[in-house]
KOLKOL-73674 format. One record per atom (N, C-alpha, C, O): z, y, x; residue in three letters. Coordinates in steps of 0.1 Angstrom, whole numbers, plus 5000, padded with zeros to 4 digits. Layout:
REM KOLKOL-73674
ZYXALA ...
***
This chain:
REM KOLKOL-73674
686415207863UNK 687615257870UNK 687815407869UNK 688915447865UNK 686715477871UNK 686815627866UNK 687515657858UNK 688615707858UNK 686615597842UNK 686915597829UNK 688215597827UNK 688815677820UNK 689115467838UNK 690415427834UNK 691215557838UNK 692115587830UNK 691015627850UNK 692015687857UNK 691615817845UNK 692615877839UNK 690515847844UNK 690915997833UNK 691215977820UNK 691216067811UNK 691515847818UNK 692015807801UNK 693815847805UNK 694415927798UNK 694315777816UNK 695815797818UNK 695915937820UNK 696815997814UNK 695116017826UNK 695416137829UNK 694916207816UNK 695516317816UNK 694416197810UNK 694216297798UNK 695116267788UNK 695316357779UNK 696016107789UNK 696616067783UNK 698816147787UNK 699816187780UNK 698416137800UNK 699816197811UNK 699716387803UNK 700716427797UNK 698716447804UNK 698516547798UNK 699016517784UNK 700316517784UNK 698616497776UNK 698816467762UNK 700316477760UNK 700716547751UNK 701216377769UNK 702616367767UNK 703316447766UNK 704116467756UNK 703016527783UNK 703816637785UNK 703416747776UNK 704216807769UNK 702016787775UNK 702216897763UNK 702816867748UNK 703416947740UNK 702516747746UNK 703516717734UNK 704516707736UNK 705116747726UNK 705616667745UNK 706916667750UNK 707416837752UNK 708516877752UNK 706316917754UNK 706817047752UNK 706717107741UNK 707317217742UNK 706317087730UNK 705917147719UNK 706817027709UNK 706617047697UNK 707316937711UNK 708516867705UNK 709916937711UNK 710816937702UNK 710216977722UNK 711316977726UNK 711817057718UNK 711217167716UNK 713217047711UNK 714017107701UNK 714917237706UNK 716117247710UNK 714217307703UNK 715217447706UNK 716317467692UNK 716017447680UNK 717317507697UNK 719017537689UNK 718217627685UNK 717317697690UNK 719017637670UNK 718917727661UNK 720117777650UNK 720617677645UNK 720517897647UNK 721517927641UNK 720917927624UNK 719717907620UNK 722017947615UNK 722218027602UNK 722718077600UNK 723918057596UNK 721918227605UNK 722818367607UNK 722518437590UNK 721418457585UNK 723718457586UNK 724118507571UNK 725018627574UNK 726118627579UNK 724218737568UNK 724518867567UNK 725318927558UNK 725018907546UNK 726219007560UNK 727019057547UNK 727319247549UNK 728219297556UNK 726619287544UNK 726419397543UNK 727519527533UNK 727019577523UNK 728719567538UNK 729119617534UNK 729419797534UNK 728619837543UNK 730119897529UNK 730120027531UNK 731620047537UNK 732219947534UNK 732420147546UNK 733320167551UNK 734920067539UNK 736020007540UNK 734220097530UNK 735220097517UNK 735219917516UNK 736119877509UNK 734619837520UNK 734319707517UNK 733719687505UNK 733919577500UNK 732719777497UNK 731719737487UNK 730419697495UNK 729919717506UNK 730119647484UNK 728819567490UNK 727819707491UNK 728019807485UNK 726619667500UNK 725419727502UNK 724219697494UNK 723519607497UNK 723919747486UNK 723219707476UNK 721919657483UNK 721619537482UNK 721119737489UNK 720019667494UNK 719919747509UNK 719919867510UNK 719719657520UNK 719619737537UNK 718719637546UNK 718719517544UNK 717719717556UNK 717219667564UNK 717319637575UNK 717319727584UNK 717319517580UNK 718119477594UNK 716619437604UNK 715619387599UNK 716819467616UNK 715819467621UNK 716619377634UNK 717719397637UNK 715919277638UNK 716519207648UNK 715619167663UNK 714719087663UNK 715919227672UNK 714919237684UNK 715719147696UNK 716919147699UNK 714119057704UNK 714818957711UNK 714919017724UNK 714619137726UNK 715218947731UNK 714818997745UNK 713419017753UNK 713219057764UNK 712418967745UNK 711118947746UNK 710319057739UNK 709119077738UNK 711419137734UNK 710819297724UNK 709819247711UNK 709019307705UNK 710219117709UNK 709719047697UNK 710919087683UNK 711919027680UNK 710119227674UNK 711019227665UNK 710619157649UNK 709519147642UNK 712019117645UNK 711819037631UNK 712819107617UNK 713919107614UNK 711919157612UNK 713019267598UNK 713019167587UNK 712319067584UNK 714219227579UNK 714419137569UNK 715419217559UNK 716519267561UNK 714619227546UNK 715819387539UNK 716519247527UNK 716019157521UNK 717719287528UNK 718819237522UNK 718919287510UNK 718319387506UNK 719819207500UNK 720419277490UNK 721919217489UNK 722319117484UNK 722719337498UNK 724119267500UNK 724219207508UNK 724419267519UNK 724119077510UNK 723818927514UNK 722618857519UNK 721918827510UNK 722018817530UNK 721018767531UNK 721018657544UNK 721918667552UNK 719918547546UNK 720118477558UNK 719018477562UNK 718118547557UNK 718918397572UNK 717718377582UNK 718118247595UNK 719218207597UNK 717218207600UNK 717318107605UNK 717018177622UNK 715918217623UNK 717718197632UNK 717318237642UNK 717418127655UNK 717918027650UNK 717218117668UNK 716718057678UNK 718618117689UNK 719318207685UNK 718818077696UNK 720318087703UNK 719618217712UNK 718518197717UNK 720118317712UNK 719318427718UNK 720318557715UNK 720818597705UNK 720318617728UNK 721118777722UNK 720118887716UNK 719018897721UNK 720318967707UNK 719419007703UNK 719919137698UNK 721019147693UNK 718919277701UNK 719619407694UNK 719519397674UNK 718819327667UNK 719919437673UNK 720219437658UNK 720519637656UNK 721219727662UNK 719719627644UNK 719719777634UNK 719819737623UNK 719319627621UNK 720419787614UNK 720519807601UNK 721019917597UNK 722119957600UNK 719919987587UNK 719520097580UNK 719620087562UNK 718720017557UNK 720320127556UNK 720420147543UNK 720520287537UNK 721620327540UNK 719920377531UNK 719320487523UNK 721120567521UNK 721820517512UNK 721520647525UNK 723020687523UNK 723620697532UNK 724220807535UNK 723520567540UNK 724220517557UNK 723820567565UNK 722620587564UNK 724520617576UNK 724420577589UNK 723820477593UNK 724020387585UNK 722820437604UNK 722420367608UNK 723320267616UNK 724520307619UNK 723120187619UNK 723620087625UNK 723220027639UNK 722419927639UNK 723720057649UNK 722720007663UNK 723719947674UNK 724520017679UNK 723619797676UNK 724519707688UNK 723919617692UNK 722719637692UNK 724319487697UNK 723619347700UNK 724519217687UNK 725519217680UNK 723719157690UNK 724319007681UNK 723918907690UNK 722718887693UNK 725218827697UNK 725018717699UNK 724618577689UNK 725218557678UNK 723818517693UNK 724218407680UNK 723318277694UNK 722318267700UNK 724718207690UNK 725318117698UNK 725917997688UNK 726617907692UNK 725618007676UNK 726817877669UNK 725717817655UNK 724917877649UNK 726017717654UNK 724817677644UNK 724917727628UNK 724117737619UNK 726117757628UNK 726317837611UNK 726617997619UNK 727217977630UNK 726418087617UNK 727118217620UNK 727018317607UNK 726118327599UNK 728318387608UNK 728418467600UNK 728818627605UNK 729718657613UNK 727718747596UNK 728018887605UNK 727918987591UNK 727118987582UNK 729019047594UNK 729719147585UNK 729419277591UNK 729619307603UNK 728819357582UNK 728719487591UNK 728819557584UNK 728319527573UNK 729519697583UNK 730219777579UNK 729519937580UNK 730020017588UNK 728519977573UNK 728020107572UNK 728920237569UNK 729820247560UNK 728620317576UNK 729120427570UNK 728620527562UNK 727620567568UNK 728720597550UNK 728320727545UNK 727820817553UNK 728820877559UNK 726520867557UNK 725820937562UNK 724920947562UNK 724320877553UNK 723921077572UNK 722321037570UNK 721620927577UNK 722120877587UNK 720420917570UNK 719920777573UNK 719720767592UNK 720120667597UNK 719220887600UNK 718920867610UNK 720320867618UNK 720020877630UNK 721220867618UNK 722020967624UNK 723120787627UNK 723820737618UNK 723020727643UNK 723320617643UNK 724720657643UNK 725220767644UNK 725620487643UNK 727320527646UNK 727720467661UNK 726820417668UNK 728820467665UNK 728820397677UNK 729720257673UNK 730820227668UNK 728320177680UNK 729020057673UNK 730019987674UNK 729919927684UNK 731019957669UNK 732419907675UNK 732519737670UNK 731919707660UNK 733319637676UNK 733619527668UNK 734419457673UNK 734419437685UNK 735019417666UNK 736219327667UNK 736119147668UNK 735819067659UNK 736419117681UNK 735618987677UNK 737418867680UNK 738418917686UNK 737318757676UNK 738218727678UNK 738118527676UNK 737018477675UNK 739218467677UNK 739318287679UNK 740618287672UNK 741018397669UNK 741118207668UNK 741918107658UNK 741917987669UNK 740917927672UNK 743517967674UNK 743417867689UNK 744017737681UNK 744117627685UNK 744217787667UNK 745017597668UNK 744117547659UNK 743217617653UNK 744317397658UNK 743517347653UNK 742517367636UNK 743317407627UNK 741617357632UNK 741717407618UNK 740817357611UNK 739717357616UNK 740717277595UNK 740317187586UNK 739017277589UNK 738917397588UNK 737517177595UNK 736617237592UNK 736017217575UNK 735017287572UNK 736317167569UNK 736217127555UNK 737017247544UNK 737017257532UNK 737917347555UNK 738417507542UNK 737417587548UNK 736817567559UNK 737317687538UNK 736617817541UNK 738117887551UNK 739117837556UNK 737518007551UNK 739018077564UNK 738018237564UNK 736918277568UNK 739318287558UNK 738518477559UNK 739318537565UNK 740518537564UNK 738618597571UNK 739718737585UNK 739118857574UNK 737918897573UNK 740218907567UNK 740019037561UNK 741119157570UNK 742219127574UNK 740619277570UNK 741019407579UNK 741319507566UNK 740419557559UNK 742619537564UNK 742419657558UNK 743419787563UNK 744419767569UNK 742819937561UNK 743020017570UNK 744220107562UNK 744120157551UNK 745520107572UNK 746320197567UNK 746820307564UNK 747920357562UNK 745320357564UNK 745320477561UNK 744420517550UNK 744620627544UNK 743520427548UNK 742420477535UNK 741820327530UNK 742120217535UNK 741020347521UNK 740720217510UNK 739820147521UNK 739120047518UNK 739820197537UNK 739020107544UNK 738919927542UNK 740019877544UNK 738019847538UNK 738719657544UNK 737619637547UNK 736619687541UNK 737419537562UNK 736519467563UNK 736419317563UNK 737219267570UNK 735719247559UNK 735819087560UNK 734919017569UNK 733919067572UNK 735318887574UNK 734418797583UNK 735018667575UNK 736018647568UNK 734118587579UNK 734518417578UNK 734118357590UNK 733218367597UNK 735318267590UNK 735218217603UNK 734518157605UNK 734118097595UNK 733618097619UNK 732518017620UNK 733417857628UNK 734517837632UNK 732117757628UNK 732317657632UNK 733417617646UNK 734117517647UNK 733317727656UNK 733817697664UNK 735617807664UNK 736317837674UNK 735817837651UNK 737117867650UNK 736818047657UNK 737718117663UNK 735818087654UNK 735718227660UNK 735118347648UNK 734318307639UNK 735518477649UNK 735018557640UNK 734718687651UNK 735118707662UNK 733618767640UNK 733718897647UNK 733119007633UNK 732218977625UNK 733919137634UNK 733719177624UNK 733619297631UNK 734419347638UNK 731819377624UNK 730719497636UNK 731119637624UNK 731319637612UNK 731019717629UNK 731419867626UNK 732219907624UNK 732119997616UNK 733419877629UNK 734919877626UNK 735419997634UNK 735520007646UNK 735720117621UNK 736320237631UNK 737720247638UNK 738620187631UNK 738120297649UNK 739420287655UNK 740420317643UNK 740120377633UNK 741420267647UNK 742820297635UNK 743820187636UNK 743620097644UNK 744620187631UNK 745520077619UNK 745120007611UNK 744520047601UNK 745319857614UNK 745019777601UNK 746019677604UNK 746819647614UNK 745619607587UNK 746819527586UNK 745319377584UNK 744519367575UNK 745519307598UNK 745019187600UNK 745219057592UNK 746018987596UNK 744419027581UNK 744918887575UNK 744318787577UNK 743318817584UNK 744418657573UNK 744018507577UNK 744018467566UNK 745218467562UNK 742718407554UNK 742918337546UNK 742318207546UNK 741218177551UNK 743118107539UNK 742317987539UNK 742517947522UNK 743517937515UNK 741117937520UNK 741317897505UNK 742117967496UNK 742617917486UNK 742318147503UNK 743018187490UNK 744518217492UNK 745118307486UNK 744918127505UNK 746618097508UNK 746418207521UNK 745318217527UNK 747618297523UNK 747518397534UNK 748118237544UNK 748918137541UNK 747618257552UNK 748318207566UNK 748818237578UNK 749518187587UNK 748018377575UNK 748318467590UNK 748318627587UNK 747618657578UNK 749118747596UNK 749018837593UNK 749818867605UNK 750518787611UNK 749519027608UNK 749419107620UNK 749819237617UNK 749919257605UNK 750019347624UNK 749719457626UNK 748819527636UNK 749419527646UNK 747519587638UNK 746719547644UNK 746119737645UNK 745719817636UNK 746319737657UNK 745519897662UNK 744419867671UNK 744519817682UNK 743219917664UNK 741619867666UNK 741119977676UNK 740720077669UNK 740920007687UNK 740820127700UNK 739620117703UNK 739220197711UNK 738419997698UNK 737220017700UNK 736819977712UNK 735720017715UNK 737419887721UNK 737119897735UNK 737319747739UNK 738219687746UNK 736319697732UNK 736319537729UNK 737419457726UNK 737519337730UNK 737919497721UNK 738719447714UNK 738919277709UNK 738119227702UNK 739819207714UNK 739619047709UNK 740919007705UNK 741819047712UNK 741318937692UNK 742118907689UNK 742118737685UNK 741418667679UNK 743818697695UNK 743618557696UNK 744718517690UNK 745818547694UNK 744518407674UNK 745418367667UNK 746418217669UNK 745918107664UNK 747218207673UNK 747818117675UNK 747918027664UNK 748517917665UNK 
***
């Protein structure tokens, strides 16, 4: 009878620690796109991504790079040899995400203040097209790009105050366009 009662119980143990070490935590595919004020690519930069738990994870890019992360807000740096440094938070909240960040010409230490433009697309939309929110600045060769994510939302990080002219592509076809003054002060823009 002993035997029996600590077979269930070592067995009750067994469950629940395996029921905790099974339970499926959400996870993103957060894909990086690393550009300079001008919208050229970044040839190679290191992004450093810190949780709330001061658990940091680096990862140096070339241009382009991904990673698989856990649903968590997290500080984000990125440093590339020329640039300005780079210093804000990243939510990631969506199972595909996509983050554009926009360096400036400077020295390496010398951070910027982070600005970003985040924004939704309210009507409905073929999740089977690609869809790009490109920004270009009316005043200089500035453009920035995002692609929209699953849930019809974009946000596009280092974006200096100004003029731009807001576009919407799907597959190539403009769909949408704006005139659009960026003041840096959370800024959200919602597409009908």
């Amino acid at each position: 009878m002993i035997a029996f009662d600590r077979s269930i119980r070592i067995f009750l143990v067994l469950c629940i620690f395996g029921g905790l070490l099974l339970a499926e935590q959400q996870t993103s595919a957060v894909r990086f796109l690393i550009f300079d004020t001008f919208g050229h690519p970044i040839k190679e930069a290191q992004i450093t991504l810190t949780d709330p738990r001061g658990q940091a994870r680096s990862l140096t890019i070339q241009h382009k790079g991904s990673v698989v992360l856990p649903y968590e807000l997290y500080r984000i740096e990125a440093i590339a040899k020329g640039f300005s440094a780079y210093r804000g938070t990243l939510l990631v909240n969506d199972a595909h995400s996509v983050v554009s960040l926009a360096l400036q010409v400077g020295w390496l230490t010398t951070p910027t203040t982070p600005c970003r433009l985040v924004g939704r697309i309210e009507s409905n939309v073929d999740p089977s097209r690609i869809i790009w929110i490109r920004l270009f600045s009316l005043y200089s060769d500035t453009q920035f790009k995002a692609l929209l994510s699953e849930k019809n939302r974009f946000e596009i990080v280092g974006v200096p105050r100004g003029k731009y002219i807001f576009l919407v592509y799907s597959e190539g076809e403009l769909i949408y366009n704006q005139l659009l003054e960026f003041k840096c002060l959370n800024d959200f823009v919602s597409i009908p």
